[in-house]
C-alpha positions as CSV (number, residue, x, y, z in Angstrom):
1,X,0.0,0.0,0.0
2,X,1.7,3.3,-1.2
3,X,1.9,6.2,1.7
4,X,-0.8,8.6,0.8
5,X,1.2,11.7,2.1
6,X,4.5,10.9,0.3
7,X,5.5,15.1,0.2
8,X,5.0,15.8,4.0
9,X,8.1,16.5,6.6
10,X,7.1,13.8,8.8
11,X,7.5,11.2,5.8
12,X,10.4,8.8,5.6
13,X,11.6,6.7,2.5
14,X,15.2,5.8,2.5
15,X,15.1,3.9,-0.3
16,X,13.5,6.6,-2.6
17,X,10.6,5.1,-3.9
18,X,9.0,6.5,-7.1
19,X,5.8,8.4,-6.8
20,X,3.9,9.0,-9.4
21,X,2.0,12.7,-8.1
22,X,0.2,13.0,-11.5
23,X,-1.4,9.9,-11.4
24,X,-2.3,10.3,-7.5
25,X,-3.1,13.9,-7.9
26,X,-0.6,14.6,-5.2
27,X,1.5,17.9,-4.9
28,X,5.1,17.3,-4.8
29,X,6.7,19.7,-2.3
30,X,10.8,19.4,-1.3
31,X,10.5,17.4,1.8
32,X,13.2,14.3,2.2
33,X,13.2,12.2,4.9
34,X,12.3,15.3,7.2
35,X,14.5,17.9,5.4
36,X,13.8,20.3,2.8
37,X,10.6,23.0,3.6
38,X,7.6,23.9,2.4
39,X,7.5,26.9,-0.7
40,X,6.4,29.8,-0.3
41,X,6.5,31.7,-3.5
42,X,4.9,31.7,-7.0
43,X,3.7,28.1,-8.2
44,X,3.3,26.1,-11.8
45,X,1.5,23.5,-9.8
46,X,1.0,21.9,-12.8
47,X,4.2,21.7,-13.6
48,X,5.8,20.4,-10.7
49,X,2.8,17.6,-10.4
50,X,4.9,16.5,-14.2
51,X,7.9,16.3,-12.2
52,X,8.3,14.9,-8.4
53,X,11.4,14.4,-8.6
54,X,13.0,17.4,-9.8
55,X,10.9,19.1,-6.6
56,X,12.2,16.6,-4.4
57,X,15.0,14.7,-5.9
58,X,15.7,11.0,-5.0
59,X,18.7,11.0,-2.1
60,X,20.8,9.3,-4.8
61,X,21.4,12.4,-7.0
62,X,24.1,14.4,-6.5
63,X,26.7,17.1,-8.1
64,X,25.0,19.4,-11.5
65,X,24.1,17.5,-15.0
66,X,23.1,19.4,-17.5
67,X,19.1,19.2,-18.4
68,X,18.2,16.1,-20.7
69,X,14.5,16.3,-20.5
70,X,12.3,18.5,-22.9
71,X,8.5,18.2,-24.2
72,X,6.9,19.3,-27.7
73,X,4.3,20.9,-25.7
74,X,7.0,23.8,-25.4
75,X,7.9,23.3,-29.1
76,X,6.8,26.2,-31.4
77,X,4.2,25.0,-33.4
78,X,4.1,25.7,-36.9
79,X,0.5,25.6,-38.5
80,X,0.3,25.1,-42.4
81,X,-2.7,24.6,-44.6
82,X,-3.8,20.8,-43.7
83,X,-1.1,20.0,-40.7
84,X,1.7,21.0,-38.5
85,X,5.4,20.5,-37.2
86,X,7.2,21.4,-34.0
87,X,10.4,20.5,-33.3
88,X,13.4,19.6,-30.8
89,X,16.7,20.2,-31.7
90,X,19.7,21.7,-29.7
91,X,18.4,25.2,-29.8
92,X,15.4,23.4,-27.3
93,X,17.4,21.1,-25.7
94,X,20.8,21.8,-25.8
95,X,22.0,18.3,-24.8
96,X,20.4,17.3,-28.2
97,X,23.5,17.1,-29.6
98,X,23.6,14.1,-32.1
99,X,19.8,13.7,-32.8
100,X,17.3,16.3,-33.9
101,X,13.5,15.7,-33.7
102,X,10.3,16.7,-35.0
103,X,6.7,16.3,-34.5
104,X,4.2,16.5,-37.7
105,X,0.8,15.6,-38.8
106,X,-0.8,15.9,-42.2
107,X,-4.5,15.0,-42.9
108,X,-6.0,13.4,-45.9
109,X,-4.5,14.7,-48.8
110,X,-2.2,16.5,-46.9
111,X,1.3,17.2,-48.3
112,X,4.8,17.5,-47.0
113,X,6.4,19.4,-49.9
114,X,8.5,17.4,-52.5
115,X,12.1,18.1,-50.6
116,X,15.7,17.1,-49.6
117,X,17.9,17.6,-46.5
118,X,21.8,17.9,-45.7
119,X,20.7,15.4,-42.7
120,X,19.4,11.6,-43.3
121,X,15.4,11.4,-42.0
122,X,14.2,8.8,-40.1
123,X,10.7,8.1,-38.8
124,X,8.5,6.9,-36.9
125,X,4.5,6.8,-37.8
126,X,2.5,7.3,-34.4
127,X,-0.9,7.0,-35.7
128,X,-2.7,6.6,-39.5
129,X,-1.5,6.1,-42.9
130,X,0.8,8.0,-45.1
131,X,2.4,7.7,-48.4
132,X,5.7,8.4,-49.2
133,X,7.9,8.9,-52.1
134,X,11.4,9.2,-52.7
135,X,14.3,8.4,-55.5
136,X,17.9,6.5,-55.6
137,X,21.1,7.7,-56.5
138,X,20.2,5.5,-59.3
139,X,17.4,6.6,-60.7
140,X,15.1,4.2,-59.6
141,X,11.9,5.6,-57.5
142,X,10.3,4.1,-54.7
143,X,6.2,4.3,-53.8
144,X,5.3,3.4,-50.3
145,X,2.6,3.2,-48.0
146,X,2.9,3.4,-44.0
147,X,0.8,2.9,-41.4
148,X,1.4,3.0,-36.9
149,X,4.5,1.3,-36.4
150,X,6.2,2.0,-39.6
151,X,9.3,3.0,-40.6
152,X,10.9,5.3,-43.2
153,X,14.7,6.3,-43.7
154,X,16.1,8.4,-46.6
155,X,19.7,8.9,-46.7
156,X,21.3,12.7,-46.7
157,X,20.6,14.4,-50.4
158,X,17.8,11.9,-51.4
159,X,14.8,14.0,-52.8
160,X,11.4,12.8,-51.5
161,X,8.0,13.8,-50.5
162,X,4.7,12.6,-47.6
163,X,1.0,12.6,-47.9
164,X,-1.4,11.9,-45.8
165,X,-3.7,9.0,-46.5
166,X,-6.5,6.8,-44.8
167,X,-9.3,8.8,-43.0
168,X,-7.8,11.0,-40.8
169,X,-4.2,11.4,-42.4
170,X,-1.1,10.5,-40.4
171,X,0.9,11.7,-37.9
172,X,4.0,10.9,-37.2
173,X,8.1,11.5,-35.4
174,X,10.9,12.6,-37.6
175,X,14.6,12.2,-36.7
176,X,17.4,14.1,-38.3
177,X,21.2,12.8,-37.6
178,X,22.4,16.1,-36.2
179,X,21.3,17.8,-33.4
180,X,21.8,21.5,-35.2
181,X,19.1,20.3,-38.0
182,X,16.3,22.7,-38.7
183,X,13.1,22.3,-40.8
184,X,13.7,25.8,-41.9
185,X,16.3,24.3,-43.7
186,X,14.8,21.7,-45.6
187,X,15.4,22.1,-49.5
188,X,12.2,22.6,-50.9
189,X,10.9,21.9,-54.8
190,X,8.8,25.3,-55.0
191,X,11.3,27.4,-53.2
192,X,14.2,26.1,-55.6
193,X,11.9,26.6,-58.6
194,X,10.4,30.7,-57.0
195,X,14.5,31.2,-56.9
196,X,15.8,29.7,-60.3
197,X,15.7,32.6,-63.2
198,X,12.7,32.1,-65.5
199,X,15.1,31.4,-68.6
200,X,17.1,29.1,-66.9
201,X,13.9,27.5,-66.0
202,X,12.7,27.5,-69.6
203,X,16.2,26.0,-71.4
204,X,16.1,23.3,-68.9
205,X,12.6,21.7,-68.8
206,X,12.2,23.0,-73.0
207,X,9.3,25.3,-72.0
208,X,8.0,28.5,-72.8
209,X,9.4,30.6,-69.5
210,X,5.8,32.3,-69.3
211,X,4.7,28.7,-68.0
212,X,6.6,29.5,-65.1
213,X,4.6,32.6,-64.2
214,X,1.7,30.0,-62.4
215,X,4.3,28.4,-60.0
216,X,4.2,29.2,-56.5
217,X,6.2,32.4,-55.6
218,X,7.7,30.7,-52.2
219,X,7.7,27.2,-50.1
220,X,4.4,25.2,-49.8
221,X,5.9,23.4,-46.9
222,X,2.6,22.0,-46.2
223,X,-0.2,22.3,-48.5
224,X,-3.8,20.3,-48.9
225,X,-3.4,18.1,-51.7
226,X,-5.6,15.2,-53.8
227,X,-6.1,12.0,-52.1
228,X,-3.3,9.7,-54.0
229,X,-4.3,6.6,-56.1
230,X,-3.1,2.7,-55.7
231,X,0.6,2.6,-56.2
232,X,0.1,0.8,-59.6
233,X,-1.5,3.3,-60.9
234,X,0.6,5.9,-59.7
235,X,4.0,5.1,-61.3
236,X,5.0,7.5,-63.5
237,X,5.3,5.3,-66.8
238,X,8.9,3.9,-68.1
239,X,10.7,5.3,-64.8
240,X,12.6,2.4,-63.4
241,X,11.6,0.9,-59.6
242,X,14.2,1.6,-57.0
243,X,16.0,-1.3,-55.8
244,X,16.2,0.2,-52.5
245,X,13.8,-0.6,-49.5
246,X,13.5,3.1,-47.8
247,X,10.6,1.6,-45.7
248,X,10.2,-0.9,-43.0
249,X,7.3,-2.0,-40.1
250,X,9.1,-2.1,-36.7
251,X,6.0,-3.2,-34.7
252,X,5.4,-6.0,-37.1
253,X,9.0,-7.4,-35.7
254,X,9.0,-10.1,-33.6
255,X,9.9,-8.7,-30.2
256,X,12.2,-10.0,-27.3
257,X,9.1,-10.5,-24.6
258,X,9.2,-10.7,-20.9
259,X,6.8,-11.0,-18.4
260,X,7.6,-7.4,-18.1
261,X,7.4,-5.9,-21.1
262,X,8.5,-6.2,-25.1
263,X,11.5,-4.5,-27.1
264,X,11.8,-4.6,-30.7
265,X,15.7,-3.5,-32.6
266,X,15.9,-2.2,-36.2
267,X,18.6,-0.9,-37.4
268,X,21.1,-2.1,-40.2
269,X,20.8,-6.1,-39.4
270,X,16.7,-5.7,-40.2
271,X,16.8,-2.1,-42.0
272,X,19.9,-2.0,-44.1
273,X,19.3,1.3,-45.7
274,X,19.2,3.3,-42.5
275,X,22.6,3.8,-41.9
276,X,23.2,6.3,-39.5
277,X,20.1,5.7,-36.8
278,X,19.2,2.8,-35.6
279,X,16.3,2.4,-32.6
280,X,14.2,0.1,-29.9
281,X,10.8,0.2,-29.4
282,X,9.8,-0.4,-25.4
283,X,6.6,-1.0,-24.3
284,X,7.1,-1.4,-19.9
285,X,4.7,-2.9,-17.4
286,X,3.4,-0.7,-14.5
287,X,5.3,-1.5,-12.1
288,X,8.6,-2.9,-14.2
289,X,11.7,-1.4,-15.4
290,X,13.7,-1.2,-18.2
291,X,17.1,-2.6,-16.5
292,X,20.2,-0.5,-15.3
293,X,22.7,-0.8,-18.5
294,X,24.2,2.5,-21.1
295,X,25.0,2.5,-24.7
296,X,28.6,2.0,-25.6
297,X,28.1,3.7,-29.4
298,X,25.7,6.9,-29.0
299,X,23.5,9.3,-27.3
300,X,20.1,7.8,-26.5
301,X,17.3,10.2,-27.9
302,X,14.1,8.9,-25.8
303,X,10.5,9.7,-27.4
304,X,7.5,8.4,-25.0
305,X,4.3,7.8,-26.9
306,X,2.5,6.5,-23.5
307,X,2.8,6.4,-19.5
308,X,4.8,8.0,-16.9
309,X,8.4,7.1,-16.2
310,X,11.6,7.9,-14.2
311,X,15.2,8.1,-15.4
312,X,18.5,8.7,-13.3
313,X,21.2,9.4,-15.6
314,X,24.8,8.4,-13.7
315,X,27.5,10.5,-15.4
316,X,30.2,9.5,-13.3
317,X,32.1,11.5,-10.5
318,X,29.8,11.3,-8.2
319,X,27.1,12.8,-10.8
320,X,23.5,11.9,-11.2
321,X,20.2,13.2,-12.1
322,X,17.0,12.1,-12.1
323,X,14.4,13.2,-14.6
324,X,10.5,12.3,-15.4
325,X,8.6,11.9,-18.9
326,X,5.6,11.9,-19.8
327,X,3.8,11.6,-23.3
328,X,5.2,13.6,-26.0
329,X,8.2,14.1,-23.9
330,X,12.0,13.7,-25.2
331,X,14.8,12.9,-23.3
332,X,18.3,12.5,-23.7
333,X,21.0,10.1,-22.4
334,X,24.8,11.1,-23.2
335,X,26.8,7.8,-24.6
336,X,28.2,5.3,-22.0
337,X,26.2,7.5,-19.3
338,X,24.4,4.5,-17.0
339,X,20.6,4.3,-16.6
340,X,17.4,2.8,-16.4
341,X,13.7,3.4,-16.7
342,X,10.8,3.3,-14.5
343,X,7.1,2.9,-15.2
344,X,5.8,5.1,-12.5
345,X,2.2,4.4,-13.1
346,X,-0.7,3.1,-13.6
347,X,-0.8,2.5,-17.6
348,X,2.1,0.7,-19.6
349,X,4.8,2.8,-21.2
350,X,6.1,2.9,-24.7
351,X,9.0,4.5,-26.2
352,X,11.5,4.9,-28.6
353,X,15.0,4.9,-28.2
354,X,17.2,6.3,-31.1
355,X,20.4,6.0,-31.6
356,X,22.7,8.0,-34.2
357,X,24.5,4.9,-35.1
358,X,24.3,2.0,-37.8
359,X,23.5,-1.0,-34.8
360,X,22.0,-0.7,-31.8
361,X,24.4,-1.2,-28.7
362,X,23.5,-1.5,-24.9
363,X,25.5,-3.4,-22.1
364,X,23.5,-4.9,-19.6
365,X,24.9,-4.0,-15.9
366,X,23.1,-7.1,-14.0
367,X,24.8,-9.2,-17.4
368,X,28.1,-7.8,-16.8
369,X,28.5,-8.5,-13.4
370,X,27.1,-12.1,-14.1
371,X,29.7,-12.7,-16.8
372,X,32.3,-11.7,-13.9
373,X,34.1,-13.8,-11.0
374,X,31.0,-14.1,-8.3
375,X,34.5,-14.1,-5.7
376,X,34.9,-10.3,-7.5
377,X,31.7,-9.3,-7.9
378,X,31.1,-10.1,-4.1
379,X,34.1,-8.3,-3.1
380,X,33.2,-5.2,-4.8
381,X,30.0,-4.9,-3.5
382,X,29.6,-6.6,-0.5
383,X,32.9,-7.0,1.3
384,X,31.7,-5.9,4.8
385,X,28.9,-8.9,4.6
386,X,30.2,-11.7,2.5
387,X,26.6,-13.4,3.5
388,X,24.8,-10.6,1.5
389,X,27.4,-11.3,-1.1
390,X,26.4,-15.1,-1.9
391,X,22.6,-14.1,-1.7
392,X,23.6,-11.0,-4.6
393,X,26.0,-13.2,-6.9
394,X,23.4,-16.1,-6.7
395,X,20.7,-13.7,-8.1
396,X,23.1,-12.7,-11.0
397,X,21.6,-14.0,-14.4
398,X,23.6,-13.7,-17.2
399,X,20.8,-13.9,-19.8
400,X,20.2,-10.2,-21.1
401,X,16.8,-9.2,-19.8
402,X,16.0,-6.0,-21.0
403,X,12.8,-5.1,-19.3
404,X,12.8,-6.7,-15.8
405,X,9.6,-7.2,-13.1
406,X,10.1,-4.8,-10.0
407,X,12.5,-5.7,-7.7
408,X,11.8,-8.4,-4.9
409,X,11.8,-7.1,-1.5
């Protein structure tokens, strides 16, 4: 039975249990184990009900980490005829150094401007159906459609294009391989055609330039388009099929399962094209944790699509932090920097973890220390009661459990 006064002076939790205050409709306040003291001053209530423990941080944190947490709600949203995008990149979230993020949704019809980056695009559809377009170095095209769960990848340079299909159009997560990306900065097919000189336009497509006069004068960006027809019948005729599969449907993987939860891996084993981010998809039971471990290869760039959760970052030196997320939240997790995540409430939580590198890389702590002398391992930990030793290196399982049950007390 959780304490119902969790944030009162007279409480006491040594071993800093998580409490999920949204859920419980509780109001954090910065009392520890009878230290700390009420606030006085102005309030975002709300706020601090998102975040218990950065109000009253577990006793385990220590030293200053930079922030790691950030949520599209406090993304600038940009509205365009028939959608939307808001992103997260290091100018929100300046930890967001390797990965760059953004949020967008385009209804039926809807159209993300034919385009091109400097960056390579990943995604992720979150809900409905979209068609997507794109061509090789080659010159070979590729017409695909996506639904929840799918993947896309185009590599840096390669010119493609969205749409929003099914009943209610799509939306969906886009990642960009470096942090300093901006969709401000996205080459765009009207914008290169409003900025090329009429006559130039005219010698190179073997049109009159006065054709030219009906094009748009700027980006579309987003614009309301046609709903598109079956992929047969949308091939342009003679143009030669790419041989290149820029799409892929993560959730139809088969996923490691535990009584605890389900991950899913794509990246360049499953998903060759997408060479520069790979990714897991989480789904943790209430109650259940994704285990203590860190990622040997990148930055982990979080995205939760459901539940509440808690994260302490270890950065060494003495250094941790802990952070919460909630839907629509991001969070970031420097490269070899230990951690785990908590499911906090009620409801199970799913997320993403992306990675800005060709395979996806963790080491499991509870493995390591399993695949390591139990006479050294004991030591370590427990050389002032070698009886609490044996009962800890018995425990040890060297199978890699990603998502483990909560802790037996």
């Amino acid at each position: 039975m959780p304490d119902q006064k969790p944030f009162v002076k007279e409480h006491r939790d040594p071993h800093d249990h998580a409490v999920d205050s949204l859920g419980r409709k509780l109001q954090p306040e910065p009392w520890r184990n009878g230290e700390g003291a009420s606030i006085l001053g102005p309030r975002n209530w709300e706020r601090e009900m998102q975040d218990p423990d950065m109000l009253r941080p577990p006793s385990t944190d220590s030293g200053t980490l930079a922030n790691m947490k950030w949520s599209f709600a406090d993304s600038h949203m940009k509205i365009e005829e028939g959608g939307w995008a808001r992103q997260t990149t290091v100018r929100e979230l300046p930890t967001s150094i390797e990965l760059a993020g953004v949020n967008m949704r385009l209804e039926a019809g809807a159209i993300r401007e034919l385009h091109w980056h400097k960056e390579a695009e990943w995604a992720y559809m979150l809900e409905g159906s979209a068609r997507v377009t794109a061509l090789d170095t080659e010159g070979g095209n590729y017409l695909g459609d996506v639904e929840k769960g799918d993947l896309w990848y185009f590599p840096a340079g390669h010119p493609h294009s969205l749409q929003g299909t099914g009943e209610n159009g799509c939306e969906f997560l886009l990642i960009f391989d470096d942090g300093n990306f901006s969709e401000d900065s996205t080459f765009l097919l009207a914008d290169f055609i409003a900025h090329t000189p009429k006559a130039v336009l005219s010698k190179n497509f073997r049109l009159h330039p006065q054709l030219f006069e009906h094009c748009p004068p700027s980006e579309r960006y987003i614009f309301q388009g046609s709903i598109p027809d079956k992929i047969e019948r949308e091939n342009p005729p003679g143009v030669k099929m790419s041989k290149l599969r820029f799409t892929h449907k993560m959730l139809a993987q088969d996923p490691i399962k535990t009584e605890a939860g389900e991950v899913r891996i794509t990246d360049t084993r499953n998903f060759p094209i997408s060479q520069t981010v790979s990714a897991a998809h989480v789904t943790i039971k209430p109650g259940a944790i994704r285990e203590l471990h860190w990622h040997p290869n990148a930055d982990e760039w979080s995205f939760f699509i459901r539940g509440r959760a808690r994260v302490t970052i270890f950065a060494s030196s003495g250094i941790a932090r802990t952070f919460n997320y909630s839907p629509g939240d991001v969070g970031i997790v420097p490269k070899s920097m230990g951690h785990y995540v908590e499911n906090i409430g009620n409801d199970e939580v799913e997320m993403l973890e992306i990675f800005k590198a060709p395979k996806f890389e963790d080491f499991s702590l509870e493995q390591w220390l399993a695949a390591t002398p139990k006479r050294n391992v004991a030591e370590h930990l427990f050389q002032s009661n070698p009886r609490a030793g044996q009962k800890f290196v018995e425990q040890l399982s060297s199978q890699h459990t990603p998502v483990k049950s909560a802790s037996k007390l």
